[in-house]
KEBA-208538 format. One line per 2 residues: number of its first residue (from 1); their letters; for each residue x, y, z of C-alpha. Coordinates in steps of 0.1 Angstrom, whole numbers, plus 5000, padded with zeros to 4 digits. Each point is the difference from the previous one (the first is absolute). Example, Ala and Ser with C-alpha at 12.3 -4.5 7.8 and 13.67 -1.06 7.14 Angstrom:
! KEBA-208538
1> AS> 5123:4955:5078; 5014:5034:4993 .
***
This chain:
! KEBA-208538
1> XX> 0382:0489:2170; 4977:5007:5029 .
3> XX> 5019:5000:5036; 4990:4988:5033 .
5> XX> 5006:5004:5033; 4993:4990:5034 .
7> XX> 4988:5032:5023; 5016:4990:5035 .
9> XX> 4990:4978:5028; 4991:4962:5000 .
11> XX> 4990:4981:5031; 5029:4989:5020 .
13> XX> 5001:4960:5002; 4994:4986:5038 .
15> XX> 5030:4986:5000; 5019:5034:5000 .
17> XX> 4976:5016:5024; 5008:4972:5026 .
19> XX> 5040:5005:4994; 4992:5041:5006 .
21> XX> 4991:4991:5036; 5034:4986:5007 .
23> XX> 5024:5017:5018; 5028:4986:4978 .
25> XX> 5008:5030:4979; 5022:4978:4979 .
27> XX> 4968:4976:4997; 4971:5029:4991 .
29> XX> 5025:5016:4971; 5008:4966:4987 .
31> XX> 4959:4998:4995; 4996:5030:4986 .
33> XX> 5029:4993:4972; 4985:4973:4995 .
35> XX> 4966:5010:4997; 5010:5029:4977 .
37> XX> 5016:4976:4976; 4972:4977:5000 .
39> XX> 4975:5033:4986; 5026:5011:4977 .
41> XX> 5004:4965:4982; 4960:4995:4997 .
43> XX> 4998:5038:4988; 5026:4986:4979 .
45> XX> 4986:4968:4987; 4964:5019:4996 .
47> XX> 5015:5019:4975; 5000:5036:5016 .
49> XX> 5025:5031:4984; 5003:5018:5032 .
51> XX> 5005:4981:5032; 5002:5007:5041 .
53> XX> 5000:4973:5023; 4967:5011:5013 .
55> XX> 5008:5015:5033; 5019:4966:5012 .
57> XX> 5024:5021:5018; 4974:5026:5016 .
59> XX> 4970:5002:5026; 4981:5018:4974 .
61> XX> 5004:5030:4984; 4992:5028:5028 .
63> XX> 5014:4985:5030; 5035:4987:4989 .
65> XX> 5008:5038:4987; 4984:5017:5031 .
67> XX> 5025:4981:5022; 5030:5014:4981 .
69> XX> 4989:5033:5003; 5010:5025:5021 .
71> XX> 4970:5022:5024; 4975:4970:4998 .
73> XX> 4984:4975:5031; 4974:4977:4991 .
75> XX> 4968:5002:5013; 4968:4972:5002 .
77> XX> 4992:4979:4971; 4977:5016:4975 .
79> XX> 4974:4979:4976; 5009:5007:4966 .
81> XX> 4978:4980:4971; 4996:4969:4998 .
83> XX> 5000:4994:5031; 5032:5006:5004 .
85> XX> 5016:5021:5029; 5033:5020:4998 .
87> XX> 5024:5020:5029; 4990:5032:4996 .
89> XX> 5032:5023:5015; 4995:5035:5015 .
91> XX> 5028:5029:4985; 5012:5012:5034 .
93> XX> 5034:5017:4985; 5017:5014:4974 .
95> XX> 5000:4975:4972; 5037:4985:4990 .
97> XX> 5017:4983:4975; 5016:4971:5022 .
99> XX> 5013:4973:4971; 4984:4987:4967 .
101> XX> 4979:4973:5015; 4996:4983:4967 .
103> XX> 5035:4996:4991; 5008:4963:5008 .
105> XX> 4961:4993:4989; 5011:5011:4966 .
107> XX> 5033:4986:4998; 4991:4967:5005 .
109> XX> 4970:5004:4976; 5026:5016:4971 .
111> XX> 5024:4967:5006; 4976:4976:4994 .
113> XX> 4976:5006:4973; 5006:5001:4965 .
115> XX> 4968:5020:4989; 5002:5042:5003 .
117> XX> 4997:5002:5041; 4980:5028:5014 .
119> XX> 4998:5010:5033; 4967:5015:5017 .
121> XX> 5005:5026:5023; 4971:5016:5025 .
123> XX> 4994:5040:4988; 4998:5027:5021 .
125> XX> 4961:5007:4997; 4996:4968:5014 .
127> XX> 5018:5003:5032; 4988:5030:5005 .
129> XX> 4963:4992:4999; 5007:4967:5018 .
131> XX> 5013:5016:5027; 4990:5022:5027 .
133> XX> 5019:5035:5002; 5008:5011:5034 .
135> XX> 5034:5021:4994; 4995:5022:4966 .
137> XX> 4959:4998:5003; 5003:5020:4962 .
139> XX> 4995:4970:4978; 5017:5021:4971 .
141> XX> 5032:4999:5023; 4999:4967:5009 .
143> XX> 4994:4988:4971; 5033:5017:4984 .
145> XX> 5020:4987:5031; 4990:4967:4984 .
147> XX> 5006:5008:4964; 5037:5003:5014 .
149> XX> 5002:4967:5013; 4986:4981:4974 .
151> XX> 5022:5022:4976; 5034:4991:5018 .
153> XX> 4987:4963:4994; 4992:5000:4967 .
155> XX> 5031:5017:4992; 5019:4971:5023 .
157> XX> 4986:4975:4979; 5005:5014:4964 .
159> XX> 5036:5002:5010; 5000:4964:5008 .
161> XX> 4985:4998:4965; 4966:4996:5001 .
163> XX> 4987:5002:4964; 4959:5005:5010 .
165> XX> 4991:5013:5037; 4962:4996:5005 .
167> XX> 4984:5031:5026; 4969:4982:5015 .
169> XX> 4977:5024:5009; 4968:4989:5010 .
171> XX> 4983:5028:5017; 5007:5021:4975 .
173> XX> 4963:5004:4986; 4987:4993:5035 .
175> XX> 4992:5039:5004; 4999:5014:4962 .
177> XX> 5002:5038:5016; 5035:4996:5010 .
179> XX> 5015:4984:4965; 5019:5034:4993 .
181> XX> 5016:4994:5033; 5007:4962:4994 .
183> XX> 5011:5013:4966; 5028:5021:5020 .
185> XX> 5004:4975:5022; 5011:4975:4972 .
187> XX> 5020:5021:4980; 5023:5010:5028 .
189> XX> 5006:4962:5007; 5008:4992:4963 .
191> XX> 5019:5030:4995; 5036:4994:4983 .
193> XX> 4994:4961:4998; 5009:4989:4965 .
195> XX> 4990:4965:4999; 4962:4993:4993 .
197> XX> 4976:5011:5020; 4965:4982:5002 .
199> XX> 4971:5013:5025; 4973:4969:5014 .
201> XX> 4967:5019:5005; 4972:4980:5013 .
203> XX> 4965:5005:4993; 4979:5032:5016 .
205> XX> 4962:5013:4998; 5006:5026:4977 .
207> XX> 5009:4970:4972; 5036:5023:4997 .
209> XX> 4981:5029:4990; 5026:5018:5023 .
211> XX> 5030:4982:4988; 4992:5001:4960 .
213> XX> 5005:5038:4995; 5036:4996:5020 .
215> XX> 5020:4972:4982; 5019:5027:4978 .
217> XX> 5010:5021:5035; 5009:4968:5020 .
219> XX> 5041:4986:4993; 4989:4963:4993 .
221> XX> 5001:4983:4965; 4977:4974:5008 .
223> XX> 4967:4997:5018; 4991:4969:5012 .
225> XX> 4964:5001:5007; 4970:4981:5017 .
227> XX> 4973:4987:4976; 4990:4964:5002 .
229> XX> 4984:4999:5035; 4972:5026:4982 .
231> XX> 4995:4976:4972; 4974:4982:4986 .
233> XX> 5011:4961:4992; 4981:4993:4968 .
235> XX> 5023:4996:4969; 5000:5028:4978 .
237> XX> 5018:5035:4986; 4969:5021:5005 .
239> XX> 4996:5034:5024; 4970:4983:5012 .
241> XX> 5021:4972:5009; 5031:5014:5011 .
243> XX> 4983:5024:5022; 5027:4996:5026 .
245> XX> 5026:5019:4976; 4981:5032:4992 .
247> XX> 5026:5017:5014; 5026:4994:4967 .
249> XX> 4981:5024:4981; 5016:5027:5023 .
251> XX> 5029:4980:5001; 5001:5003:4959 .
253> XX> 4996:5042:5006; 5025:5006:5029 .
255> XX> 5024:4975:4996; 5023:5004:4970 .
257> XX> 5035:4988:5003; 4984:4979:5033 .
259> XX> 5006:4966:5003; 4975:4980:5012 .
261> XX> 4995:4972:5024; 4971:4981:4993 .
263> XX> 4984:4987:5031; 4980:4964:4985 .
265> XX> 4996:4979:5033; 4979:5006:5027 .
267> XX> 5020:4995:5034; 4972:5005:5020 .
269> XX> 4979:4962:4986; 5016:4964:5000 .
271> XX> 4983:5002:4962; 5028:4989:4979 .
273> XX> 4988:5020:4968; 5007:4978:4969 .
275> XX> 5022:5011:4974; 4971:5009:4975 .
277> XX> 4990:5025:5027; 5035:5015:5003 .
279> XX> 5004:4999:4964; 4965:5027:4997 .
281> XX> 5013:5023:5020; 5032:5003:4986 .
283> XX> 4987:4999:4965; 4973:5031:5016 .
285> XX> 5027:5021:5010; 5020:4998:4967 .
287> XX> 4965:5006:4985; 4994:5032:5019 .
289> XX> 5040:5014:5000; 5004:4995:4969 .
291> XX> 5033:4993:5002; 5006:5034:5016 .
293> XX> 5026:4984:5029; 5017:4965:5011 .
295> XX> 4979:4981:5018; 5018:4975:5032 .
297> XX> 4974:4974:5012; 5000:4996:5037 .
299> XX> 4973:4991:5029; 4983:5025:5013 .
301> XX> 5015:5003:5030; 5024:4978:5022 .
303> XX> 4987:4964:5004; 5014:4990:5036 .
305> XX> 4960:5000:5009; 4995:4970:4981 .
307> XX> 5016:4964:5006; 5034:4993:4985 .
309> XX> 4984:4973:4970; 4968:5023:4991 .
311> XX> 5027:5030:4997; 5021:4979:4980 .
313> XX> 4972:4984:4978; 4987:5037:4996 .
315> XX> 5035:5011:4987; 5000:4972:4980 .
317> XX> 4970:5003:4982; 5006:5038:4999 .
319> XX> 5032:4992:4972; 4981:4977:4983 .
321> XX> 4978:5028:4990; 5027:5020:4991 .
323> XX> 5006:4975:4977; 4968:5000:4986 .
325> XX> 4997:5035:4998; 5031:4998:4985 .
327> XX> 4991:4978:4971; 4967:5019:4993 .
329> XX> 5013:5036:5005; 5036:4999:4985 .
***
């Protein structure tokens, strides 16, 4: 059977932004619980493996860390994609371990879901890149302060019995001539955690040209990977067709033993892609692996861009072709 899982964020509903601005801190953790329950039970329903309440409980995936971190201020707002704008924070001291900021996020994920719950936590590439360096100014240093962090939280969580902790690291193929040093980077923040590790890599230039030759050096067991968003639309299991997943031909050299995570929606379009469409390009990828590794279907990327029913439709339409793929392939 072919598994599936959500990547992240969704788009927080009005009615919990409006309780956030309350000073009631009784009132704005009541939303959020409630919000988080609402995304697990429509991950749920959907008919996803892996589930996360889709950042109910955070500002988003840079800023909520940052705050629990030790050496950092924040700085102006920063334009992102989309048209989106983050807190970018400046590194003005030693970086420190203060608490595991996603411990009560996780626990109340873990006691209310009865899928495999996963739990995405921000890597240490990405902080460092998102943020400006005015203490270490040696992004090798930095960079390892960070692995530490990110380290004593993943460790926090797989003792709380996390079965799958997702590293989100966006920037990592944002410059390909530091991907031995994100390599590092990684590997010291993974290092000694026994539950599974999964790495979210988004989409870079290079069409992972600089990730591809690394998968057997990097401590992940699955790769879950941008594709869709490069796609062509047209029905089909041809190259010419599926010219947005050229990059599972180096997948099929470099990644033995690798786990993949099939990105098949486009976040970045309110296009709902039908089922037939989702079907193609899982049916492509079996085509060119070969069987050569497990494939997990998944977005391409978080969907908190989108509105809450075009995510959900997507998602929905996305298992229904796992199914099809399903009866066709197996």
């Amino acid at each position: 059977m072919i598994k599936s899982q959500e990547i992240g964020s969704l788009k927080k509903p009005a009615w919990l932004l409006a309780s956030l601005k309350s000073e009631n801190i009784e009132e704005k953790e009541k939303a959020k619980d409630d919000a988080s329950y609402i995304n697990l039970r429509r991950l749920e329903d959907i008919g996803l493996d892996y589930v996360y309440d889709g950042e109910a409980k955070r500002i988003e995936m840079y800023e909520q860390p940052i705050r629990e971190i030790g050496g950092f201020i924040f700085a102006d707002r920063i334009r992102s994609w989309d048209n989106k704008y983050y807190r970018k924070a400046r590194c003005v001291d030693e970086v420190k371990y203060l608490r595991n900021y996603h411990k009560d996020e996780f626990a109340f994920v873990k006691a209310n879901t009865k899928r495999t719950p996963k739990i995405p936590v921000t890597g240490p590439y990405t902080f460092m890149d998102w943020s400006y360096d005015e203490h270490y100014r040696d992004r090798s240093l930095f960079l390892l302060a960070l692995s530490k962090v990110v380290n004593s939280v993943l460790a926090d969580l797989e003792a709380m019995g996390a079965p799958v902790l997702q590293v989100d690291e966006p920037a990592a193929t944002a410059h390909p001539d530091e991907m031995d040093l994100f390599v590092e980077g990684f590997n010291a923040a993974v290092r000694g955690i026994n539950s599974k590790v999964t790495v979210h890599i988004c989409y870079s230039g290079d069409e992972y040209t600089s990730l591809m030759p690394r998968l057997q050096s990097i401590h992940a067991s699955h790769f879950a990977l941008e594709f869709a968003n490069r796609d062509s639309t047209e029905l089909g299991v041809s190259s010419e067709i599926r010219r947005g997943y050229r990059a599972l031909e180096m997948f099929r050299e470099y990644g033995s033993g690798k786990e993949l995570g099939l990105g098949v929606i486009d976040v970045h379009t309110d296009f709902i892609e039908p089922p037939e469409l989702i079907r193609d390009r899982i049916l492509y990828a079996i085509k060119v692996l070969k069987g050569a590794t497990q494939i997990v279907v998944n977005p391409d990327c978080g969907l908190r861009t989108r509105s809450r029913d075009i995510a959900f439709s997507k998602l929905s339409n996305m298992i229904k072709g796992i199914k099809l793929a399903e009866e066709e392939a197996l």
